[in-house]
C-alpha positions in Angstrom: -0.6 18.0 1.3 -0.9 14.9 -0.9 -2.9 12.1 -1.3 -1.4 9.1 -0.3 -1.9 5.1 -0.3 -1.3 3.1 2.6 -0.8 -0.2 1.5 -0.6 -2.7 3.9 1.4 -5.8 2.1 4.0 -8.2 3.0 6.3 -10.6 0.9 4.8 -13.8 2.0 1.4 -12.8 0.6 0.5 -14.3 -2.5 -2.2 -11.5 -3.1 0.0 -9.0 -2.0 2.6 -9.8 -4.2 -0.4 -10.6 -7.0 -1.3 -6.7 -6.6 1.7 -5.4 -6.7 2.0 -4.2 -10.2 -1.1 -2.5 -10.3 -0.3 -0.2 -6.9 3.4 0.2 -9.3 1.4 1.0 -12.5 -0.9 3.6 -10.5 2.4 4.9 -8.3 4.3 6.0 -12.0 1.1 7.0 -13.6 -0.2 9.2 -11.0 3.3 10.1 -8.9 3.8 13.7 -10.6 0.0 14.8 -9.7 -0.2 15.1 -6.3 0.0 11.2 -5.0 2.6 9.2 -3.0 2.8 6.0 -1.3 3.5 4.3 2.2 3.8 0.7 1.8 3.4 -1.2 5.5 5.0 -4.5 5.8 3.5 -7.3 7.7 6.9 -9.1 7.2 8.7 -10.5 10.4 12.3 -11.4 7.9 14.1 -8.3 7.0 15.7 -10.0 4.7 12.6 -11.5 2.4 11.0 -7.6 2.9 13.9 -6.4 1.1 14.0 -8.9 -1.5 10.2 -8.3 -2.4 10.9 -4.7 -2.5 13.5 -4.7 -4.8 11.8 -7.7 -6.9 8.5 -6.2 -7.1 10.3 -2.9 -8.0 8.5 -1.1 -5.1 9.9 2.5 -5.4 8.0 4.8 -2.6 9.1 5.1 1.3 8.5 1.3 2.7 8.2 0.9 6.5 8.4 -2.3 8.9 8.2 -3.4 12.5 9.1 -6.7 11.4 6.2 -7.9 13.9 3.8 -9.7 11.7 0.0 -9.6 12.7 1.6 -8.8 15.8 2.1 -5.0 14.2 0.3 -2.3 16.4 -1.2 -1.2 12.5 -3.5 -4.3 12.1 -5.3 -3.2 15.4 -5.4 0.3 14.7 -6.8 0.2 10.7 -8.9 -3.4 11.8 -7.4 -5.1 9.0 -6.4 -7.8 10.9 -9.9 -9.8 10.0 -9.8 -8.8 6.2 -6.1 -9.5 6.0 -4.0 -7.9 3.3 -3.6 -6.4 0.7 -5.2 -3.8 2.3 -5.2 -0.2 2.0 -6.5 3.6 2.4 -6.4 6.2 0.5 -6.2 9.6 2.3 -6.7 13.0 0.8 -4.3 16.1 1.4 -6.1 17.3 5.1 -5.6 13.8 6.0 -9.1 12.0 5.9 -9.2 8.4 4.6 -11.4 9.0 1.6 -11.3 5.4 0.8 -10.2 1.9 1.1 -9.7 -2.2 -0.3 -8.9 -0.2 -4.0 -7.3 -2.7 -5.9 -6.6 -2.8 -10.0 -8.8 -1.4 -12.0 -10.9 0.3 -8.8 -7.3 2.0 -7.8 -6.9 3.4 -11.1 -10.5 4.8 -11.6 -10.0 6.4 -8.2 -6.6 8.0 -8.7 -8.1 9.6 -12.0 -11.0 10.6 -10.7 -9.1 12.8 -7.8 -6.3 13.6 -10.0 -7.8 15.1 -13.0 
């Protein structure tokens, strides 16, 4: 019943990592109207995920396989050619409404839904 991110990241990924603050700015801006996040690592150490987490102060539910590209997600959103940061944004019924939103283009998004 929310609209969530799915942001595809992992902690070896310079642009990931680059991003980061902007998907934390929009999280504690927008986190009491109706919005939540699902960060999806592409990390294969459990121990650098962590770190990054925690580092990048990274607050919302985090998932991993741990399986790198390998990770059945890549084939399923068909990221894999794109690479990351990726994400989607999907509305409350569950329909990606939109994707690749990053800084400014997250922002303007998240207000524009969450008025």
């Amino acid at each position: 019943g929310k609209y969530v991110l799915v942001d595809f990241w992992a902690s070896w990924c310079g642009p990931c990592r680059y991003e980061n603050p902007n998907v934390v700015n929009a999280y504690n801006k927008f986190k009491n109207k109706n919005f939540d996040i699902l960060g999806v690592s592409l990390d294969e150490k459990k121990d650098r995920w962590l770190k990054a987490i925690k580092d990048d102060k990274l607050t919302w539910t985090q998932v991993s396989d741990l399986k790198h590209w390998q990770s059945e997600v890549v084939g399923i959103y068909g990221f894999g050619e794109v690479g990351i940061p990726y994400n989607i944004l999907v509305d409350p019924e569950g329909k990606i409404i939109a994707e690749r939103l990053r800084g400014p283009e997250l922002d303007a998004k998240l207000a524009e839904l969450l008025k």
